[in-house]
N, C-alpha and C positions, 0 to 999 in steps of 0.2 A: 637232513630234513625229512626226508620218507621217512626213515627209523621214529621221528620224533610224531609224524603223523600215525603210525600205523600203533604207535603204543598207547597215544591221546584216544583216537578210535576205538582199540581192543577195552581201555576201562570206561567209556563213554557204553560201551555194548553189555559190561560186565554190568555196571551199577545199573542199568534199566533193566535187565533180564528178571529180577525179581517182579518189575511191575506188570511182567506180561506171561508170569507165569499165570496161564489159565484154571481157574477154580481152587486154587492153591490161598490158602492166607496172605493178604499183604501186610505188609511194613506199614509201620504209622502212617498216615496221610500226609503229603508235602502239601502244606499249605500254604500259600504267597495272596499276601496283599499288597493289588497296585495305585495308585493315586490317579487323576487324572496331570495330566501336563499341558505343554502350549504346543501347538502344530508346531510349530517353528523350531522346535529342539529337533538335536542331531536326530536324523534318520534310524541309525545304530543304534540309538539309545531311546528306541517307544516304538508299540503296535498301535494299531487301531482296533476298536472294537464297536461294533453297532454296540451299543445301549443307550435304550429308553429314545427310541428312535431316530436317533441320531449318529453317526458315526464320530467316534472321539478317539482321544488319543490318552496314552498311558503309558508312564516310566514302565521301562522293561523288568531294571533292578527292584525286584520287592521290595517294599517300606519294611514289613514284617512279614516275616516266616515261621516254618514251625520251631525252629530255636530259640524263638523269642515266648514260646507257652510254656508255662509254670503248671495249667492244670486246663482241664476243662468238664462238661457237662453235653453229653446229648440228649437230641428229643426228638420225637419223630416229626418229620416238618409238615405244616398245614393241607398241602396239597396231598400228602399221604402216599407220597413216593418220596420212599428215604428219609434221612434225618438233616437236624441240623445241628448244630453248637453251640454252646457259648463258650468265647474260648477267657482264660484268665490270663494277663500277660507277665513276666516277670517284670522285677522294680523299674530297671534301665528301659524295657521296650514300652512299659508303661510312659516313662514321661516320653522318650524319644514322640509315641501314639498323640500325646496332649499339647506336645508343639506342634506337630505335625498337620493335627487336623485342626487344631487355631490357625496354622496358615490356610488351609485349602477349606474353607468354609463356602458351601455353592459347588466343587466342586463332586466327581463321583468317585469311589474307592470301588474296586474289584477285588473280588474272594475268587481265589484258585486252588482246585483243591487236586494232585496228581496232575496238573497241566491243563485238565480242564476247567472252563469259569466255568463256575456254578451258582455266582451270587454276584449282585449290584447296588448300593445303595450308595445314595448323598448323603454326604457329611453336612448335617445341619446347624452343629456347636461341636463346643468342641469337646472330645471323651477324655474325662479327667480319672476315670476309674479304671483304668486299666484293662476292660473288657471291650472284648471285640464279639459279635454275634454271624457265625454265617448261618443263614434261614433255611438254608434246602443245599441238599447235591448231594451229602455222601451215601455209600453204601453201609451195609453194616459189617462188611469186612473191613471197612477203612474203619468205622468207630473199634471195631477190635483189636486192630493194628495200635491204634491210638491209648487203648486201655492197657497193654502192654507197656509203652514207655513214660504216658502222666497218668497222674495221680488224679480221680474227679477232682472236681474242686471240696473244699473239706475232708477230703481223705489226703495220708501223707504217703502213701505208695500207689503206685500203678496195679489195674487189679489182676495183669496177665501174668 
C-alpha cells in the first residue's frame, strides 16, 4: 500500500511540475466547467464557491474540459487584464453542452482555467451551438499554450 501511495504521489508531483515551472511556456490551459448542483449531494462529490454573492455549490467532476474543444478564438477581455475565449466544442461535447444546460436553466456554470475560477455565468437557455465563452482570466502564455494544440476556429491546424 505505501509502494502504491508513493508512486500515485511521484506522477501526481511529475504531471504538475510543468505548471509551476516559473516564466517557462505552459502547456495548453486545462480548462473545466462546473455546473451548479443541490447542497445536499455527496460531500465528495462538490465545492462551494462564493458567486454572485452567495455561496453555492458545484459538481466537482467537470461537465466539459479541455478534451472536449475542437478549436477556439482569443480576445483581449473588457476589463484589459488578459483575455478571454470563445471556445468551439467538438460534435459529442456539443450536444452532451445542449442537454445539459436544458436541464440547468437558472442555474450558474463556472469556468476554470489551470485550477483557478476565473469566470461565472448563468445559464439562461439553452446553448445549442456548441460554443462556450470564457470572458476574462487567461494569461497569454496559456493563450499560447492553447495555440500549440487547436486550431483557431476556421483554421485547420494549430498555429504553434
Amino acid at each position: 500500500m505505501n509502494l502504491l501511495r508513493a508512486l500515485t504521489l511521484g506522477l501526481a508531483l511529475l504531471t504538475s511540475l510543468p505548471a509551476l515551472a516559473g516564466g517557462k511556456k505552459q502547456q495548453m490551459a486545462g480548462i473545466a466547467f462546473h455546473i451548479e448542483t443541490n447542497p445536499g449531494n455527496n460531500p465528495n462529490m462538490v465545492f462551494e464557491q462564493f458567486v454572485a454573492g452567495e455561496q453555492r455549490v458545484f459538481g466537482r467532476v467537470p461537465e466539459i474540459s479541455a478534451k472536449d474543444i475542437e478549436a477556439f478564438n482569443p480576445f483581449p477581455s473588457q476589463d484589459g487584464q488578459g483575455y478571454g475565449v470563445l471556445l468551439k466544442l467538438k460534435r459529442n461535447a456539443s450536444n452532451r453542452l445542449a442537454a445539459l444546460t436544458a436541464d440547468n436553466v437558472g442555474r450558474w456554470m463556472l469556468a476554470r482555467v489551470n485550477g483557478r475560477i476565473v469566470d461565472a455565468v448563468i445559464i439562461d437557455q439553452q446553448i445549442g451551438d456548441g460554443e462556450l465563452v470564457i470572458w476574462k482570466g487567461l494569461s497569454l502564455a496559456e493563450i499560447q499554450g492553447m495555440d500549440k494544440k487547436l486550431p483557431r476556429i476556421g483554421e485547420k491546424k494549430p498555429r504553434g
